[in-house]
N, C-alpha and C positions, 0 to 999 in steps of 0.2 A: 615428566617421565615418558609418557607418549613421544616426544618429540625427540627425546635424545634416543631413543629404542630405533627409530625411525631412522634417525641420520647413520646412525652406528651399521644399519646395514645398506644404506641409497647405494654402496660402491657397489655391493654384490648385486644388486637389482639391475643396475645400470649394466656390468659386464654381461650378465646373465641373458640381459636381450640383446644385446649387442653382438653377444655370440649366438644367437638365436637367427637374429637378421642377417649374420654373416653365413651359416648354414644354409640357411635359404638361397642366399645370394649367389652359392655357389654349387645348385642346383640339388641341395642336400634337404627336401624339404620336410621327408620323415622324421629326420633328426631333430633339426627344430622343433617340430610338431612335440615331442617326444619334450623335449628341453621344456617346450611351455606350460606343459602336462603334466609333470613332474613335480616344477616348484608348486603350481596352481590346486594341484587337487590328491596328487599320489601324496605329496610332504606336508602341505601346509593345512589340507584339511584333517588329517590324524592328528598333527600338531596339535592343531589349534582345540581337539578334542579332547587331546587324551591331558594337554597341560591347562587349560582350562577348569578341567575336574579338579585337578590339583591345585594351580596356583590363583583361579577366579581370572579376575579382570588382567594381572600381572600375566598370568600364562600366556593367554589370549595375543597379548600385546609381544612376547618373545616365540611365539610362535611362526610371529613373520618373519624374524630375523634368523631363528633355525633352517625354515625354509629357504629364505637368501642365500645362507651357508653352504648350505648341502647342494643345490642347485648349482651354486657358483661352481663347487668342486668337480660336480659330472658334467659339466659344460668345460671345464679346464681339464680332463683327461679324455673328453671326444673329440674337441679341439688337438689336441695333441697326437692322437691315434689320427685324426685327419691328415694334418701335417707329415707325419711318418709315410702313409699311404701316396701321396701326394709326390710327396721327394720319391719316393722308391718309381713311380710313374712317371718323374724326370727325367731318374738316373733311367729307367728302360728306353726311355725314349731316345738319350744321348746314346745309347750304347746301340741302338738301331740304327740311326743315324750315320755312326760312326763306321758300322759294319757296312750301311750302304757305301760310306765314304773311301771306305776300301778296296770297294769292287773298280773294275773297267772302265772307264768314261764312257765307253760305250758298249756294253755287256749285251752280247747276244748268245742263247742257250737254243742248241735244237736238240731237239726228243726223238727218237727212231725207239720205237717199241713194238712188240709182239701183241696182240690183239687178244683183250683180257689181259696183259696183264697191269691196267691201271695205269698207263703213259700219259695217257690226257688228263685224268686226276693230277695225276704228279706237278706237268707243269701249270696247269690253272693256279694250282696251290703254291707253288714255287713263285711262278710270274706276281702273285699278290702279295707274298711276302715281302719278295723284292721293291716291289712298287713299279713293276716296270708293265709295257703292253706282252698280251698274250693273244698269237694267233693258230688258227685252226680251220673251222670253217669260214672265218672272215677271208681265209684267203681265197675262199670260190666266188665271193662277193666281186672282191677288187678283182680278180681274174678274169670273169665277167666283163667288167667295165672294161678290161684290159684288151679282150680281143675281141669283142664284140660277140662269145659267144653266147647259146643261152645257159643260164644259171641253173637251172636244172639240172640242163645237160650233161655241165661239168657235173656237176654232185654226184650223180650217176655215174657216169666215168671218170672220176678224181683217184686217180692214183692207179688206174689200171693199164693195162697196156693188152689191149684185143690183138691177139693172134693172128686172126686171119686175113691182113691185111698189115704187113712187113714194112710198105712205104708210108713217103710223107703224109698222117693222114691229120684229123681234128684231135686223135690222140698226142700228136705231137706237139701242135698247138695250142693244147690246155700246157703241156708241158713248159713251153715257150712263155708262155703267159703267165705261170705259176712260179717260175722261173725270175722273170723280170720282177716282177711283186713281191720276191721276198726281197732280191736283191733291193728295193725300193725300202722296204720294210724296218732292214737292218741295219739302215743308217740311223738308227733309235734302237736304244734300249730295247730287249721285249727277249718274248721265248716263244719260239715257232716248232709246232707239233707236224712232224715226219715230211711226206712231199720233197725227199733225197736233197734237205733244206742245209745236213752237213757238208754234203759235198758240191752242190754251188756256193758255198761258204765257205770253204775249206783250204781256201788263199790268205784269209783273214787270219791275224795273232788276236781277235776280240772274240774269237767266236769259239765257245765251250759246246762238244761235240758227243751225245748222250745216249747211251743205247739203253730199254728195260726191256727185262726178260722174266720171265715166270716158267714155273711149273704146269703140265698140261691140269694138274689137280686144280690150281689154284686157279688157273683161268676159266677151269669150268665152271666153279664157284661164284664168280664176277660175274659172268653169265649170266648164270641163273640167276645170281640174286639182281642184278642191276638193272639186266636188257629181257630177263623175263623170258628166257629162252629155256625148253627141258637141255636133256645132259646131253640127248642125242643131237639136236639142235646145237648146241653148243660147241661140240664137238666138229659138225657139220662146217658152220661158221668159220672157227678158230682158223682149221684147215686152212679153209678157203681163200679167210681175207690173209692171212700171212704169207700164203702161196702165192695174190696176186700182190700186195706189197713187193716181198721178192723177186718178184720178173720184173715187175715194176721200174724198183729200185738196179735190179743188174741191167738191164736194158739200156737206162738214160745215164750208168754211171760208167759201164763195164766193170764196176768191184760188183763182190759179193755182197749182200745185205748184211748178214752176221758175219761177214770179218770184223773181228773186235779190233785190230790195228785200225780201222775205218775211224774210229772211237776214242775219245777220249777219257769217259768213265763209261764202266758197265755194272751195273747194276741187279740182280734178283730181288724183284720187288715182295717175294715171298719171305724172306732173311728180316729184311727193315718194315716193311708194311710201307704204308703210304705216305703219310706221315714222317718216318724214318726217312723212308729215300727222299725227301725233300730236303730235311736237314744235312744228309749227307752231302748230297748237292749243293745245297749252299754253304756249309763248311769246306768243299775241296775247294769251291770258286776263291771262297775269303782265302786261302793257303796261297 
């Protein structure tokens, strides 16, 4: 009797660790844990108790075989919920894939945005989505390399344009060099944040041309909360850096900085939030 009890449940035992090992195997090891804990001590020690009382020696001996049972079934609906998970991780994955497979062979996005309001968020988060490079201050690096000037320097004066001095000076030369490095840059994929990066690009049919804009409310927001700056500070800032942006920008281009014809999408990052205007962006690009 022992022996045919025994055999009548070997199949469920066998599956039961099999799916136990196979959980593990695929990094699943709570599960398993869970699967061996189950039959071992949550089913088969009650079993073996409470039918014991009742049936003696006979209980004892179908107590393993309930256990088997019952284990086999929650190991064959986790196994199943796995699968389901797994496929649906597929299909996401094909459907990313395939959105990537839709873009540009050679997809370049530049960002022209108003300070606060979330520009360089945007494309950090866009460029990762994509899978593609994302540049910024990497361009003062290679720019650097590029004219020999020093790196600081540039950092310092990266994107402004000093007044007092109208001719050829080292202002023009970060320009020149910042210039040549994206041109260098955009021959790959990637999304390069402001440095009038639309309009040396702007010969190109590969290159999506992006302007954000905000609210003076919502930049002060960003401010304070991000760069730790008060409201007056903020306000200060905002000004400042957008005022030299725009000389900046109309100097090396003769357009205007917010002409939106300049532009290919524009943006109120106050309307979508940050998050939003990523996906909108990546949605007009797939269109």
């Amino acid at each position: 009797m022992c022996f045919r009890i025994y055999l009548a449940g070997i199949i469920f035992t066998c599956i039961t660790k099999c799916c136990s090992i196979y959980l593990q195997s695929i990094g699943k090891p709570i599960k398993s844990m869970i699967l061996s804990l189950l039959r071992d001590i949550a089913i088969f020690i009650p079993a073996l108790v409470i039918l014991a009382s009742i049936y003696g020696v006979v209980g004892m001996l179908w107590a393993a075989l309930i256990a088997d049972i019952i284990s086999f079934v929650v190991a064959a609906i986790i196994l199943m919920n796995s699968n389901k998970k797994d496929k649906k991780i597929i299909a996401d994955e094909k459907s990313i894939s395939s959105d990537i497979n839709k873009l540009p062979k050679n997809l370049v996005i530049t960002i022209a945005r108003e300070y606060g309001s979330g520009g360089r968020y945007v494309g950090k988060l866009l460029a990762e989505k994509l899978n593609i490079k994302f540049y910024d201050k990497e361009i003062i690096r290679l720019a650097s390399k590029e004219s020999g000037l020093n790196k600081d320097y540039i950092e310092n004066n990266d994107q402004i344009k000093n007044s007092f001095n109208m001719y050829y000076n080292n202002d023009d030369e970060i320009f020149i060099a910042e210039k040549k490095v994206i041109n260098k840059i955009a021959k790959e994929p990637c999304v390069i944040i402001g440095r009038c990066a639309d309009y040396i690009l702007k010969d190109r049919n590969d290159v999506y041309k992006i302007f954000l804009y905000s609210s003076l409310d919502d930049k002060i927001k960003r401010c304070t909360k991000y760069y730790g700056l008060t409201k007056k500070e903020a306000i200060k800032t905002i000004n400042k850096v957008d005022k030299a942006r725009s000389k900046y920008y109309e100097y090396y281009t003769n357009q205007k900085w917010k002409e939106f014809s300049n532009y290919d999408l524009i943006i109120n990052t106050d309307k979508l939030g940050i998050l939003g205007t990523v996906n909108a962006i990546e949605k007009a690009i797939n269109n």
